[in-house]
C-alpha positions in Angstrom: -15.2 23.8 59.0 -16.0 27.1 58.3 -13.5 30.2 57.7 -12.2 31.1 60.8 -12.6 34.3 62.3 -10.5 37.3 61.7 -9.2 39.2 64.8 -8.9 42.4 66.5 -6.2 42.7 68.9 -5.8 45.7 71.0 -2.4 45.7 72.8 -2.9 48.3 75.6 1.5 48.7 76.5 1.9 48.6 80.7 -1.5 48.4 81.7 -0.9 45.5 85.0 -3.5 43.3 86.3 -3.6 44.4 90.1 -4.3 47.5 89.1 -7.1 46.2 87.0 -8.8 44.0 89.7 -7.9 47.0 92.2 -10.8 49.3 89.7 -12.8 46.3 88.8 -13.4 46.0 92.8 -13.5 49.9 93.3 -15.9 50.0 90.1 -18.5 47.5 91.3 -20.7 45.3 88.8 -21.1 48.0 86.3 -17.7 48.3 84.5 -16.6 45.9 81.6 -13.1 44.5 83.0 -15.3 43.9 86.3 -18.0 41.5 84.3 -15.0 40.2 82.4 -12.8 39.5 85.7 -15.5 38.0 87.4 -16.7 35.7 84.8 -12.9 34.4 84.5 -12.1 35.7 80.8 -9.9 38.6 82.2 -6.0 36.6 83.6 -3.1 37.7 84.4 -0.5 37.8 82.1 2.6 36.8 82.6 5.4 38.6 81.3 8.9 37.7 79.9 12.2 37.0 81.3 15.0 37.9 82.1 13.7 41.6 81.4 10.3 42.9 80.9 10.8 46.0 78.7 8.5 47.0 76.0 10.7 45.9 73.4 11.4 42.3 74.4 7.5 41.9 75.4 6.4 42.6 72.2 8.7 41.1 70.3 7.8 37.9 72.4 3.8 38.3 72.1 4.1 38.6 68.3 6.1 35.5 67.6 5.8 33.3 71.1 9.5 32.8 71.3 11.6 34.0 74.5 13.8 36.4 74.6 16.5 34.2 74.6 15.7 32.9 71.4 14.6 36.0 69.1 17.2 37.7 70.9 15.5 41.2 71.6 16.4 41.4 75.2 15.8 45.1 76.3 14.6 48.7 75.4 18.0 49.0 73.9 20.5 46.4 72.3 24.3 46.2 73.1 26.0 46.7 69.7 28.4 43.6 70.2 29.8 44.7 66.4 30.9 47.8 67.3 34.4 48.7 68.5 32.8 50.0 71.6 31.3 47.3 73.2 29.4 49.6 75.8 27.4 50.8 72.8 24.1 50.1 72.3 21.5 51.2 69.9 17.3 51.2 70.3 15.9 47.5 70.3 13.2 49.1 67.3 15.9 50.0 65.1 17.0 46.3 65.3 14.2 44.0 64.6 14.9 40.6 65.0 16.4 38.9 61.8 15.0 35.4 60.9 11.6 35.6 63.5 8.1 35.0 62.2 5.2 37.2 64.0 1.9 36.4 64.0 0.7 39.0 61.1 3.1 36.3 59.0 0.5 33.9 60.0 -1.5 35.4 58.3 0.0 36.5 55.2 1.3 33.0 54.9 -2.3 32.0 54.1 -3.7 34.9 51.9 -5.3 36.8 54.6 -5.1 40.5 55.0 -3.7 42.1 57.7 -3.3 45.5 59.4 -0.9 47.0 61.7 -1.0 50.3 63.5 2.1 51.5 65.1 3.4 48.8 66.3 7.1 47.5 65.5 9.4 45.1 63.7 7.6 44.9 60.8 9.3 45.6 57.3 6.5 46.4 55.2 8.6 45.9 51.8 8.5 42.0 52.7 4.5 41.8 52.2 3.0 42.1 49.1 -1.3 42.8 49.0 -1.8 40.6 52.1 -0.4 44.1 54.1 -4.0 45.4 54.0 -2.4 48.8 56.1 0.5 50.1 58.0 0.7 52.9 59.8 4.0 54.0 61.9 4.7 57.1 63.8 7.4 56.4 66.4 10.8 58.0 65.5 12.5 61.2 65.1 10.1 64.1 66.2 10.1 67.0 63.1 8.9 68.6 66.8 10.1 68.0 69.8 7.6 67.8 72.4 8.3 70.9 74.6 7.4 73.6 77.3 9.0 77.3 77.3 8.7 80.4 79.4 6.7 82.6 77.2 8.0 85.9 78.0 6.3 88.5 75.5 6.4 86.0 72.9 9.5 83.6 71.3 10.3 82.1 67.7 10.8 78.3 67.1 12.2 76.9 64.2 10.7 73.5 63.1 12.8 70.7 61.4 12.1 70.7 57.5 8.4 72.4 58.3 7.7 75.3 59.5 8.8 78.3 61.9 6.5 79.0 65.2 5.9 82.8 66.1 4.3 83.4 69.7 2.9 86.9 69.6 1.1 88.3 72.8 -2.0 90.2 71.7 -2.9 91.3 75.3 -2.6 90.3 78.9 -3.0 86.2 78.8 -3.8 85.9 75.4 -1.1 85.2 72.5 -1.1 84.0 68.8 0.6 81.4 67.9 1.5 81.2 64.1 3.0 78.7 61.5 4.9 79.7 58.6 4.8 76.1 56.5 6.4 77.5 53.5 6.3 80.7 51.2 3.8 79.0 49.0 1.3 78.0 51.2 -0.8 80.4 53.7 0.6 80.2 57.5 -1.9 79.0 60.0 -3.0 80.2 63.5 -4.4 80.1 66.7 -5.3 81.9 69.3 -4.0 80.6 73.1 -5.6 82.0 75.9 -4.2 81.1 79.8 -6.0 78.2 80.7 -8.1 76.7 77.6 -7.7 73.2 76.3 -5.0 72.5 73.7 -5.3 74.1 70.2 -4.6 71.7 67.1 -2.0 74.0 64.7 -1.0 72.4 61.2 2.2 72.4 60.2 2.1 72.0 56.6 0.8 68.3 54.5 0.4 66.0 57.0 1.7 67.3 60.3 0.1 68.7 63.0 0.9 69.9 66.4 -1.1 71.0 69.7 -0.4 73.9 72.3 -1.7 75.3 74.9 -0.6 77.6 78.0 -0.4 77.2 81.5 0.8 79.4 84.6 3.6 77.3 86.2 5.7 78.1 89.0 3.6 81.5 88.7 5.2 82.3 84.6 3.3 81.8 81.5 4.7 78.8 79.8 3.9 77.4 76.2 2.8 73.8 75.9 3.9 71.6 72.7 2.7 68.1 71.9 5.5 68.1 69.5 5.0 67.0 65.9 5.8 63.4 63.9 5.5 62.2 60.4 3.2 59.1 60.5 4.5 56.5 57.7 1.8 54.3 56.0 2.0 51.8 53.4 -0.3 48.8 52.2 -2.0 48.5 49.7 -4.9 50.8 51.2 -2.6 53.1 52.0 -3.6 56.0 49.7 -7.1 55.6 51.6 -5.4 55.9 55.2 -3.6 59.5 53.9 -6.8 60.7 53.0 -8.5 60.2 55.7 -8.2 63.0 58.3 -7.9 61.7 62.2 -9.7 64.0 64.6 -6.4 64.0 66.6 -2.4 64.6 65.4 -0.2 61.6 66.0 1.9 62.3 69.0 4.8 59.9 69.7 5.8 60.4 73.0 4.4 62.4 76.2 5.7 65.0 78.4 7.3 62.8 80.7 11.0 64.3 80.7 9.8 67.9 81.1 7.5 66.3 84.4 10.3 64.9 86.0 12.5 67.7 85.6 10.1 69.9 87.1 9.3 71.9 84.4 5.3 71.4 84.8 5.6 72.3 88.3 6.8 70.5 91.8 5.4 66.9 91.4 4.1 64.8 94.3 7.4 63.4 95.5 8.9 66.5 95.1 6.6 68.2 97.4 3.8 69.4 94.9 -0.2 69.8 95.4 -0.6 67.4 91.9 -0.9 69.9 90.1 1.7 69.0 87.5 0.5 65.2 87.4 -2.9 66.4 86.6 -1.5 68.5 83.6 0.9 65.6 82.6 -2.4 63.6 82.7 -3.8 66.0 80.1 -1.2 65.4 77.8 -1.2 61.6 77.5 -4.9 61.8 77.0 -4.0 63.8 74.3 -1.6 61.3 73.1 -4.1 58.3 73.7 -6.7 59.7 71.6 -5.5 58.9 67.5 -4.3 55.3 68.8 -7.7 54.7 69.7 -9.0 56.5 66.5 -6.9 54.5 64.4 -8.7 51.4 66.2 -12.2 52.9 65.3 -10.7 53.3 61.2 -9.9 49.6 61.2 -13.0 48.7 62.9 -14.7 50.8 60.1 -13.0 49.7 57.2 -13.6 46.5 58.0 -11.1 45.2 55.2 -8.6 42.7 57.0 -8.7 39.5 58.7 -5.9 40.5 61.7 -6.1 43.7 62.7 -3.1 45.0 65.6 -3.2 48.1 67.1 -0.9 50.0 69.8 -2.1 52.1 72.5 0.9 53.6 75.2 -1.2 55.6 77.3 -1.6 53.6 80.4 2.6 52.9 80.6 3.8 56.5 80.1 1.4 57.5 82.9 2.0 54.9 85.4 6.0 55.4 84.8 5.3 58.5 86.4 2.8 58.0 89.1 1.7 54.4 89.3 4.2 54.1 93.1 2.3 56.6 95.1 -0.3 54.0 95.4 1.9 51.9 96.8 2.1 52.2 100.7 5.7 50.3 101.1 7.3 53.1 98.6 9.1 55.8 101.3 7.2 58.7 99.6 3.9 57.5 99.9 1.4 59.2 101.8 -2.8 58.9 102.2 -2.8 62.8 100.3 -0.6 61.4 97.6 -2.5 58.0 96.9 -6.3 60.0 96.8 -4.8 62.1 94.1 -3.3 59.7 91.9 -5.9 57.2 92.7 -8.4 59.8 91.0 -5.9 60.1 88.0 -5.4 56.4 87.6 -9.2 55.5 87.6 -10.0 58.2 85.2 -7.6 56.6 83.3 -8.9 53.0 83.3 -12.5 55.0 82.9 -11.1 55.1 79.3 -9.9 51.6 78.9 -13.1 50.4 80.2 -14.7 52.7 77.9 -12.8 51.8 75.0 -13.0 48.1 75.6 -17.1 48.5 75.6 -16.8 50.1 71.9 -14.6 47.6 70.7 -16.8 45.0 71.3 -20.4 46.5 70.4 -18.9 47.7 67.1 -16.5 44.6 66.5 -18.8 43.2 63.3 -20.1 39.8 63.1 -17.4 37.0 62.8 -14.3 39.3 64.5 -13.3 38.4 67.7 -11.7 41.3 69.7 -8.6 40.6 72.4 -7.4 42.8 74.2 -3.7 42.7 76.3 -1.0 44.0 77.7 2.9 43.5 77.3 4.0 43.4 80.7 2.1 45.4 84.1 4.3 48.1 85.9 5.8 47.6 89.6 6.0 50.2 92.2 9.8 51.7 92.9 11.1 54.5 94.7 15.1 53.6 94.5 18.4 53.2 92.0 21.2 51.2 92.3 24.1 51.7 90.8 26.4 48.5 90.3 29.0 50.3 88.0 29.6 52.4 91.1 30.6 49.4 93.2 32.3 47.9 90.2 34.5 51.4 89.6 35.5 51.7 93.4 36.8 48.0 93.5 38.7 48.7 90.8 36.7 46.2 88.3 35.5 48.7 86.0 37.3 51.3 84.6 36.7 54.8 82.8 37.8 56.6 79.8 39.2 60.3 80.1 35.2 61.3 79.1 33.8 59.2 82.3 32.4 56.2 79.7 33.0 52.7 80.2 36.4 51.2 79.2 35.1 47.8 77.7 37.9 46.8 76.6 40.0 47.9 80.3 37.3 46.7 82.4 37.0 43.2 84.0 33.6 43.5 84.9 30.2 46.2 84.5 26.6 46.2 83.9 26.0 46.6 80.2 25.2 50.5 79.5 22.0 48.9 77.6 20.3 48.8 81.1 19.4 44.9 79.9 20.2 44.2 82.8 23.2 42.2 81.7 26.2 41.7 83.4 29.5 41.9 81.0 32.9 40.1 82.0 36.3 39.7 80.1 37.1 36.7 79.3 40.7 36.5 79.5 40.3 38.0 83.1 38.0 35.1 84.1 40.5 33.0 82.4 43.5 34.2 84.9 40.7 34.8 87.5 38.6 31.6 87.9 37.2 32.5 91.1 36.7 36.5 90.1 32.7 36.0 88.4 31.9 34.5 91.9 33.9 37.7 93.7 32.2 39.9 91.9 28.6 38.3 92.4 28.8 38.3 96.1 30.4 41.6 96.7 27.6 43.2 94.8 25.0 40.9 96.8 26.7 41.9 99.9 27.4 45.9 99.5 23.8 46.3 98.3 22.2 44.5 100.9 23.9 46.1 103.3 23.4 49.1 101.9 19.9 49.5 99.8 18.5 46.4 102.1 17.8 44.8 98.9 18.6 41.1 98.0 20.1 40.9 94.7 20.1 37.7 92.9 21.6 36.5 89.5 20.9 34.2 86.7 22.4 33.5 83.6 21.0 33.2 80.0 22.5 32.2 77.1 22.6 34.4 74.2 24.6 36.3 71.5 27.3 38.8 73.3 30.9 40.6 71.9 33.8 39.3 71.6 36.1 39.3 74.2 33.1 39.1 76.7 31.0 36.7 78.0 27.6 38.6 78.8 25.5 35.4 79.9 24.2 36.6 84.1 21.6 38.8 84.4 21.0 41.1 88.0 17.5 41.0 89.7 17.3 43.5 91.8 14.4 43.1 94.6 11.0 45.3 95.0 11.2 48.8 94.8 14.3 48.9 93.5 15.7 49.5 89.5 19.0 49.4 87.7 21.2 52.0 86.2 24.4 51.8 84.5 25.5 55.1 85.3 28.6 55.9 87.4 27.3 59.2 89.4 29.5 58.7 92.5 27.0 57.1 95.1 25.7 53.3 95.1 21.8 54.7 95.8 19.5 57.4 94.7 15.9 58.1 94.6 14.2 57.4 91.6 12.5 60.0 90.0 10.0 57.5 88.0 7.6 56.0 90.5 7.0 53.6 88.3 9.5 51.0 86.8 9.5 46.9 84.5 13.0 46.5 83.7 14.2 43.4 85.4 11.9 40.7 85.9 11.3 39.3 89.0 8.8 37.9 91.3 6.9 41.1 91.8 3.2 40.4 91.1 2.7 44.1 89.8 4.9 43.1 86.8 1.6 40.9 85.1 0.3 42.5 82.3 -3.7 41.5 81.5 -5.0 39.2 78.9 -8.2 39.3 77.6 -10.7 37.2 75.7 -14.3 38.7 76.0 -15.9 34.8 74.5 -13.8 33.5 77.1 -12.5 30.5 74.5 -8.8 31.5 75.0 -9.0 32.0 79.2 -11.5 28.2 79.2 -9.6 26.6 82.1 -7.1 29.0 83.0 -5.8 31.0 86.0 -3.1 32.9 83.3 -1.5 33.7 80.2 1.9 33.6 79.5 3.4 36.3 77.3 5.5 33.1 75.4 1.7 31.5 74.4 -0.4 34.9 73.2 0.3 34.3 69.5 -0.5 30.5 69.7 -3.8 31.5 71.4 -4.6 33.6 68.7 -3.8 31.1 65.8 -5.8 28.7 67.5 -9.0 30.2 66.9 -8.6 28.6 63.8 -10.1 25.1 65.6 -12.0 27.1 67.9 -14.2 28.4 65.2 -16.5 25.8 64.9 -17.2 25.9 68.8 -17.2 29.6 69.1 -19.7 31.4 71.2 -21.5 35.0 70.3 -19.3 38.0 71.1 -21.4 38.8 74.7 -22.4 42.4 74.2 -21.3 45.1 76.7 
């Protein structure tokens, strides 16, 4: 048998089938994903239960377990060791203890491997078989931000540099970086209206700004700034190297749904503000897909992984005005987003043709999803229902009482549903009293059929956290207690619970068609047995069709 092939695998976070087969359609023969779809090596994906966040997606792609077992069950983990058991701390500051992923596959049996922003790997536990390892997510040194510019403003920069805006004349400003007193400060010039400008700094960080008119002011656009970390042993190579594009860790949603880049669609805007938040993600996209290229060029590892969230932090913000059963959807809304949204898979397409024309002989290329992205338009609020019944109760700062309460929904947002146990001891029937006022309030109030499963895993003491709420379509969860049971959602866009919804299957993609032989769809659970199996595959495989 000969050596099996080493691997690419792009990992494109929310992008969903139906929207996929909705361009492939639109696109006609010419595209790549509408060749791939129709010759059956583009499926559905489906994703993982009992929630569909990136976190527990990932983790379950990388080592096939559930999240039952590996026991990453949302975007955030409750911290059952704490005192306060409605604490909870970010699922990629936890990595699963104990869990092989596939890149251990590979390091198992002396093969390289490289990684590229993607999480729960601790690079300390791999010696020369981590080829490279690049991570950017975390603590911004810059936020990203917009600000009212005003005649000009100062901005101090965490451990880097201070930001002077200085108008020169009408629309034009200069926007300057003082790194340090040893090294010279940098500049740009930002007139109204031009692209964004790339502004270092100092070593190894990088920012990008622009300004726009919004809401008729002069407002200062930041991309914000992060500290990429890199180890391997070709690590030294990696810092050298200088990426056409800054590494931006997260978009400008918040500042787009608080208005701040003008009255979005639902809100009663002209889109306008989606097209600049548009802007900015492709922005964003552009060193994930660089990074891709660098692999591809260096050519060095036999598993190569590498992240790209561009597609979910758009469609969180848009993806439900194409979507006619959402109550703010209109024909205007859906032709503007529509153009957005295919621009948007014009780069996927585009980036899935380069990946396999420059994919060298003996790599196969895959390219998936985590989980796809379902319309919504509504939140519920079960800790509301819970507080007025007198179920849940609050401390003197409005938080949850864990240790007063007989019942809430985890402040996680897991999706998990927390009870006391010494209450359901003196309370036998209260789980069940609980479950069917909540199905009964809400349907009568949301029109929404909740339903309720429970899976076993690892909760506080004191509590039994085992029963999961599915809300129905349209609809997400939220833990707060704002003083209504409904609200509008200002995301259009939402994969927290998992349900029945179709629009929650991600894509999986094989362009030899080996791994999709014989199948209508991929589970999440199988992705990294796939992979591993090209091992046997090898001797059978077929030529990587060109695009």
């Amino acid at each position: 048998m000969s050596r099996s092939p080493r691997v690419v695998w792009f990992l494109v976070d929310g992008l969903p089938f139906w929207l996929v087969e909705r361009y492939a359609r639109q696109s006609g023969r010419g595209s790549h994903l509408a060749r791939f779809l129709r010759n059956g090596h583009l499926l559905p994906l489906r994703p993982v239960y009992p929630n569909c966040q990136t976190p527990p997606s990932l983790a379950t792609l990388f080592s096939g377990e559930p999240p039952a077992v590996h026991g990453v069950l949302g975007y955030d983990l409750p911290r059952w060791d704490a005192r306060d058991l409605a604490s909870f701390q970010s699922a990629f500051e936890a990595p699963p203890p104990a869990v092989r992923f596939i890149w251990d596959d590979f390091a198992r049996q002396g093969r390289g491997f490289r990684l590229c922003h993607v999480p729960f790997c601790s690079p300390r536990d791999y010696g020369a078989e981590l080829v490279g390892y690049s991570y950017g997510f975390g603590r911004p040194v810059l936020e990203p931000t917009v600000l009212p510019v005003g005649s000009g403003l100062r901005l101090d920069v965490a451990d880097a540099a201070a930001l002077h805006l200085r108008r020169t004349r009408a629309s034009v400003f200069r926007l300057r970086a003082e790194a340090s007193p040893a090294s010279a400060p940098q500049e740009v010039v930002l007139s109204e209206g031009d692209g964004f400008q790339e502004l270092s700094l100092g070593p190894g960080l990088r920012t990008a700004a622009t300004l726009r008119r919004i809401g008729g002011e002069l407002h200062l656009l930041l991309l914000g700034a992060w500290r990429v970390r890199v180890s391997g042993r070709e690590r030294e190579r990696y810092r050298r190297h200088r990426f056409p594009s800054p590494f931006f860790g997260k978009g400008l949603s918040k500042p787009f749904r608080d208005g701040r880049l003008g009255p979005s669609l639902h809100r009663g805007g002209d889109g306008r503000a989606e097209e600049l938040l548009w802007e900015t993600l492709e922005g964003l996209s552009r060193r994930f897909t660089e990074e891709l290229s660098y692999s591809l060029d260096a050519n060095d590892s036999d598993f190569v992984l590498v992240y790209q969230p561009f597609f979910d932090l758009l469609l969180h913000e848009v993806v439900g005005h194409l979507d006619e059963s959402m109550s703010y959807f209109s024909p205007r809304r859906r032709n503007r987003v529509e153009r957005l949204v295919a621009a948007a898979l014009d780069r996927i397409d585009g980036w899935l043709g380069e990946l396999c024309r420059r994919c060298p002989a003996g790599v196969r290329p895959v390219v998936s999803s985590d989980h796809g992205m379902a319309a919504v338009d509504r939140i519920l609020y079960p800790n509301e229902l819970l507080a007025r019944e007198g179920w849940l109760q609050l401390t003197g700062e409005g938080r949850i009482d864990a240790w007063r309460s007989h019942c809430f929904l985890h402040p996680a947002e897991t999706g998990v549903l927390c009870f006391r146990r010494d209450w359901l001891r003196e309370q036998p029937a209260g789980k069940a009293a609980v479950l069917g006022r909540l199905a009964d309030v809400f349907a009568d109030a949301a029109r929404t059929r909740l339903r309720f499963c429970d899976v076993p895993a690892e909760h506080g003491d004191g509590l039994e956290a085992v029963t999961y709420v599915f809300p129905g379509p349209g609809v997400t969860l939220k833990a707060q207690v704002p003083g209504c049971l409904s609200a509008p959602s200002l995301k259009t866009g939402d994969h927290s619970m998992m349900n029945d919804n179709p629009q929650l299957d991600g894509i999986f993609l094989d362009p030899t068609g080996l791994l999709s032989r014989d199948r209508t769809e991929v589970d999440a659970r199988e992705v990294r047995g796939l992979l591993t199996s090209l091992r046997e595959l090898d001797d059978d495989h077929e030529h990587l069709p060109q695009p």
